[in-house]
C-alpha positions, -999 to +999 in steps of 0.1 A: +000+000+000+011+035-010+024+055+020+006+091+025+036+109+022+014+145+040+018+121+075+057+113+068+074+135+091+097+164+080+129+160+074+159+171+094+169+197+070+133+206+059+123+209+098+153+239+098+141+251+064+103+257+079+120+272+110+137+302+087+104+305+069+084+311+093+110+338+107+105+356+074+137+349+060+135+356+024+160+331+009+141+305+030+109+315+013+132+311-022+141+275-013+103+268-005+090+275-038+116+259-054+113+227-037+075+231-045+076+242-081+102+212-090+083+184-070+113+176-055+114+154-028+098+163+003+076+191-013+039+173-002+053+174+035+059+214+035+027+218+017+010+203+046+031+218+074+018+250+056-016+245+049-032+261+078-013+296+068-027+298+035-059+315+037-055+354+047-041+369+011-061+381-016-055+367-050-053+389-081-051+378-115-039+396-141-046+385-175-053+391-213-040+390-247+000+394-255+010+427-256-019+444-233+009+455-205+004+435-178+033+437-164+035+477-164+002+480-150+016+447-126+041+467-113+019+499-109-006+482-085+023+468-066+037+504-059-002+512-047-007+483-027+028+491-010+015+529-007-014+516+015+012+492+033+004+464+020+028+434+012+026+420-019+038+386-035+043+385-076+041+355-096+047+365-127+043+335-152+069+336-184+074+313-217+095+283-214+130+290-222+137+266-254+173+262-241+174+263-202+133+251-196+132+281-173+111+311-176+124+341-196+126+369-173+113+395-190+084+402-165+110+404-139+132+429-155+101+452-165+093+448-123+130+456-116+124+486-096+100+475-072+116+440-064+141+461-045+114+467-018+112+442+007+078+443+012+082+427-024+087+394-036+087+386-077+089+351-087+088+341-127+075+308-131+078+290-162+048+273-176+070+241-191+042+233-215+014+239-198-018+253-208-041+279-193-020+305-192-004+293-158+030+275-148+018+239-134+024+246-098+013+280-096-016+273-068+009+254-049+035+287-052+003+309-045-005+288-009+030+292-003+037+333-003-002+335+014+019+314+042+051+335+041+027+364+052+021+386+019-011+406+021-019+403-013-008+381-041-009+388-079-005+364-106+001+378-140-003+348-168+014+348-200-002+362-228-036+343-229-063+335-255-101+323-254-097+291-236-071+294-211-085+303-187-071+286-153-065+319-135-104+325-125-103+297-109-069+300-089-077+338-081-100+358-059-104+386-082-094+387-120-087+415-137-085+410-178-065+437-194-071+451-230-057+476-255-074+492-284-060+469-308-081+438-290-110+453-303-110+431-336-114+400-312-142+409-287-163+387-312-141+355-306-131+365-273-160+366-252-171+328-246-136+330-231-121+357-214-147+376-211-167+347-194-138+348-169-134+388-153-144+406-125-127+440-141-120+446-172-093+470-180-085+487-214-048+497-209-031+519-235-061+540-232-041+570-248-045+553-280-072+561-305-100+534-301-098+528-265-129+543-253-145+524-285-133+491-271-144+503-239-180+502-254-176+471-272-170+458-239-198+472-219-222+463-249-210+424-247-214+425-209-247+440-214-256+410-244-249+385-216-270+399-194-297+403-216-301+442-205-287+459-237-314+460-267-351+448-271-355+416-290-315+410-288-307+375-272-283+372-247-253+353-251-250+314-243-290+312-243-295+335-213-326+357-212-334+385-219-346+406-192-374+432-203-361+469-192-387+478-163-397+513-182-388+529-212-366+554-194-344+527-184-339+515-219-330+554-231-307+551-202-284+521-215-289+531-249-276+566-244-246+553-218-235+522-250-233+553-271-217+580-252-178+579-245-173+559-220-163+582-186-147+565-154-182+575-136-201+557-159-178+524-161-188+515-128-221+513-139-213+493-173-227+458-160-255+465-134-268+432-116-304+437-126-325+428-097-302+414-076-289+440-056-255+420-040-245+412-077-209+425-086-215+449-112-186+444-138-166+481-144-145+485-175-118+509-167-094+531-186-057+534-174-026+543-196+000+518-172+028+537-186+019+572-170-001+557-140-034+578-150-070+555-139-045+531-115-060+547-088-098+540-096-083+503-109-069+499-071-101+511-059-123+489-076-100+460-069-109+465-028-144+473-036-146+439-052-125+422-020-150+439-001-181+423-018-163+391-018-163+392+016-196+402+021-218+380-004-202+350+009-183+347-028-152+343-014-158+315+008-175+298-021-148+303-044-123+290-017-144+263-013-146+257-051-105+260-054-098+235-027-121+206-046-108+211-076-076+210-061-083+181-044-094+159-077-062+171-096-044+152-066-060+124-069-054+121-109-015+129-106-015+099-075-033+077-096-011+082-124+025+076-104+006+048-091-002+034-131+025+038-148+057+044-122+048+025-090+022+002-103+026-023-128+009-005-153+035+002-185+040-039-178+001-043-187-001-024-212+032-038-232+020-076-223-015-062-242-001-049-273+003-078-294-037-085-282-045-049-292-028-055-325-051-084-336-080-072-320-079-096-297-087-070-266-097-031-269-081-004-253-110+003-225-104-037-216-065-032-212-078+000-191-097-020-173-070-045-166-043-016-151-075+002-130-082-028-114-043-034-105-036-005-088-074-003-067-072-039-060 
């Protein structure tokens, strides 16, 4: 039988490692996430040791198509946070290096100047192959800077498209940043990313078509609401809800086709009847010279805020934690297939059976299951 490794006890040397971290010692908190991200041996027992620690940080996600500046506006929201004394841990999620199979640092060196704060830590992840816009142990890395202590937590994910879209369910809060050249895609980017953000933020807003995508944004949100236009579907089947009088209805229309003004945004996706519903803003800021960061920061609390209060938070805790749970179980069942179990031997004995049709692959399935659950 397979030995729990969570109740084996901590090593020696990992025993002193734990002691260092939890006396805030940076280069301790270094060798945790190392030991973590790598799997290396010993990595399920800190994981454990840590567990009751994780739950106190916010998670932000910061996401969107290549080339929006996430990691300017990244590095603007940690200088506000750290304005408001807040510590704040980065996890900044880089390409695979072709040569090395680390991350390319280029997220790091755009964040050069504030990882010399020590309320600070940056850490570039690479995502090895793996899809969804996040490094494979990125939730593990998350648990283990909300344990260090950091106050808030951002993950910024590679450039991302329609269907990767693991970061809404790894963060509190996700924040999916635009530019006016995204504007083209809205069409084939809203059964993805736009299914996944609490804030939408069209960065680059200096450019010409910004406030225009700003609208194209608040008119999708409005489609999947059903609120936007009589006898207009909503998107994925949803209903349209009938606008209560026909000064509501001049209302939307008029606020879809004026330019879009940071006291309107606020208003762009309005819950309809149900007054604890997060209303989604779309919010202008130009990263580069800092201008709409501070409405960004503020709606990024206000949303904490309402996590807190509507219960979403716990629910989407609650929702992290299973999911984490069943990945577990598929990556034990696998080393228990094909590296502990005698699984590879099954399936080579079968493959002269497969061959001839003798046997079918669900049967030689069947066969390796049964092995390694008795």
């Amino acid at each position: 039988m397979t030995r729990d490794p969570t109740t084996t006890p901590l090593s020696g040397a990992h025993e002193e490692l734990m002691t260092r971290f939890r006396a805030g010692q940076r280069a301790a908190l270094a060798r945790v996430i190392s030991i973590v991200e790598n799997q290396r041996a010993g990595f399920q027992q800190l994981l454990h040791e840590i567990h009751p620690d994780t739950h106190g940080a916010i998670r932000v996600g910061i996401t969107g198509p290549p080339g929006a500046g996430k990691s300017t506006l990244t590095a603007e929201l940690i200088q506000r946070y750290r304005a408001r004394d807040r510590t704040v841990g980065v996890i900044a999620v880089d390409p695979t290096s072709p040569y090395t199979g680390g991350a390319l640092l280029g997220d790091r060196i755009r964040m050069n100047e504030v990882a010399q704060d020590r309320g600070v830590f940056i850490r570039s992840m690479a995502t090895r192959g793996a899809l969804g816009g996040l490094a494979a142990a990125t939730r593990e890395v998350m648990d283990v800077l909300a344990a260090f202590g950091f106050d808030t937590i951002i993950v910024e994910t590679v450039g991302v498209g329609q269907s990767e879209l693991d970061i809404a369910a790894a963060a509190d809060t996700t924040a999916v940043v635009l530019v006016p050249e995204s504007g083209d895609s809205i069409q084939t980017m809203k059964a993805g990313l736009m299914e996944a953000a609490d804030l939408f933020v069209v960065n680059k807003a200096d450019r010409s078509g910004a406030q225009r995508l700003a609208r194209e944004v608040e008119m999708m949100l409005h489609l999947r609401l059903g609120e936007a236009m009589k006898n207009i579907p909503a998107h994925h089947g949803v209903q349209k809800r009938r606008a209560e009088t026909a000064r509501s209805k001049l209302r939307t229309r008029k606020r879809l086709e004026s330019a879009v003004s940071d006291e309107t945004r606020s208003d762009a996706a309005e819950g309809g009847d149900d007054p604890e519903a997060w209303a989604i803003p779309v919010l202008l800021t130009t990263a580069e010279t800092g201008e709409g960061l501070d409405a960004l920061m503020d709606k990024l609390d206000e949303h904490a805020g309402w996590l807190e209060r509507s219960g979403e938070l716990e629910r989407r805790r609650r929702a992290r934690l299973e999911e984490r749970v069943r990945d577990a179980v598929q990556q034990s069942l696998l080393v228990r297939a094909w590296q502990e179990g005698a699984g590879e031997a099954i399936l080579q004995a079968a493959l002269s059976e497969l061959v001839s049709g003798e046997t079918t692959p669900y049967e030689v399935a069947a066969r390796i299951v049964h092995e390694i659950t008795g």
